[in-house]
C-alpha positions in Angstrom: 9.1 140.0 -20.8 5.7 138.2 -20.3 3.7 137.6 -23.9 1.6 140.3 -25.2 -0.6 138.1 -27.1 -1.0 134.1 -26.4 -1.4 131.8 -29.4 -2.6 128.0 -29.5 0.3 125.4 -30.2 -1.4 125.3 -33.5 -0.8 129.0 -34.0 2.6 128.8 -32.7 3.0 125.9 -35.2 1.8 127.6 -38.0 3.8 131.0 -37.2 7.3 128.6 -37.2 6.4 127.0 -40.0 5.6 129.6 -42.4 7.9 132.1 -41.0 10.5 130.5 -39.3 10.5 131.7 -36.0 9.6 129.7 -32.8 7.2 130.4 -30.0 10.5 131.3 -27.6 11.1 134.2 -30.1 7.8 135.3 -30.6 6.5 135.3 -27.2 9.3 137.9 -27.0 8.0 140.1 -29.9 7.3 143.7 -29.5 4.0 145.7 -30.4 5.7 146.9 -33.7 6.9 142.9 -34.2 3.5 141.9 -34.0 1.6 144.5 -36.3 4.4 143.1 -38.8 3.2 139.2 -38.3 -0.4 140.5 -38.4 0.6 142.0 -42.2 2.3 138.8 -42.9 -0.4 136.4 -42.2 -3.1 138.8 -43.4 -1.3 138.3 -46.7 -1.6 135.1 -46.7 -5.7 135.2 -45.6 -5.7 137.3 -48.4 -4.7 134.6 -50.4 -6.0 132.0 -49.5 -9.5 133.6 -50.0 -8.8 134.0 -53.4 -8.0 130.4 -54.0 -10.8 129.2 -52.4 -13.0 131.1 -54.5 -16.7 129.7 -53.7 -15.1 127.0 -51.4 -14.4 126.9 -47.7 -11.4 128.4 -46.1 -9.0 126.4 -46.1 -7.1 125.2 -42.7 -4.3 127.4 -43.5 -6.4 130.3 -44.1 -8.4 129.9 -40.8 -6.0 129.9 -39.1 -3.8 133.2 -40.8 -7.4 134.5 -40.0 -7.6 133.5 -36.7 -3.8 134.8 -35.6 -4.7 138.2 -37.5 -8.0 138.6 -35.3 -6.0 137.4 -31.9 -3.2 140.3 -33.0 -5.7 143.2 -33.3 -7.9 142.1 -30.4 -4.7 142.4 -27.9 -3.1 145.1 -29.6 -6.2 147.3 -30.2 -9.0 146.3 -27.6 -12.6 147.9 -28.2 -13.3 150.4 -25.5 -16.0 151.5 -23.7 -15.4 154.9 -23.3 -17.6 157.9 -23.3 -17.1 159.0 -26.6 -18.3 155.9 -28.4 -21.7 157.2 -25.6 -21.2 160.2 -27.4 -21.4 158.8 -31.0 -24.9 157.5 -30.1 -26.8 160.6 -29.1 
């Protein structure tokens, strides 16, 4: 089973660090798998905006950010279709 969403060694880093599971394993994750690690590392944006208050991000949070956006973007692409066309009349 090929990938369904490729992450940066960074990402992959920060995925097996914070949840234990290595790139091996997740590259084998299934839609439903994924949607679960985008909730997980949404949390932990979620977080991390609060303690940063008025501050910058911080690394960790950019990068929860980051893996959230890469998630949704593969999973749930924005589509040219005729009835966003619609939508606009």
């Amino acid at each position: 089973m090929s990938a369904l969403v490729k992450f940066t060694k960074k990402e992959y880093t920060f995925i097996e660090d914070k949840f234990g599971v290595n790139k091996k394993q997740v590259d084998t994750y299934s839609e439903d798998e994924l949607y679960d690690l985008q909730d997980k590392c949404s949390d932990l944006e979620i977080e991390a905006i609060g303690a940063a208050g008025d501050e910058d991000l911080s690394d960790e949070g950019k990068t929860a950010a980051e893996i959230v956006t890469k998630i949704g973007n593969a999973l749930c692409p924005e589509e040219d279709s005729e009835d966003d066309e619609a939508d606009e009349e």
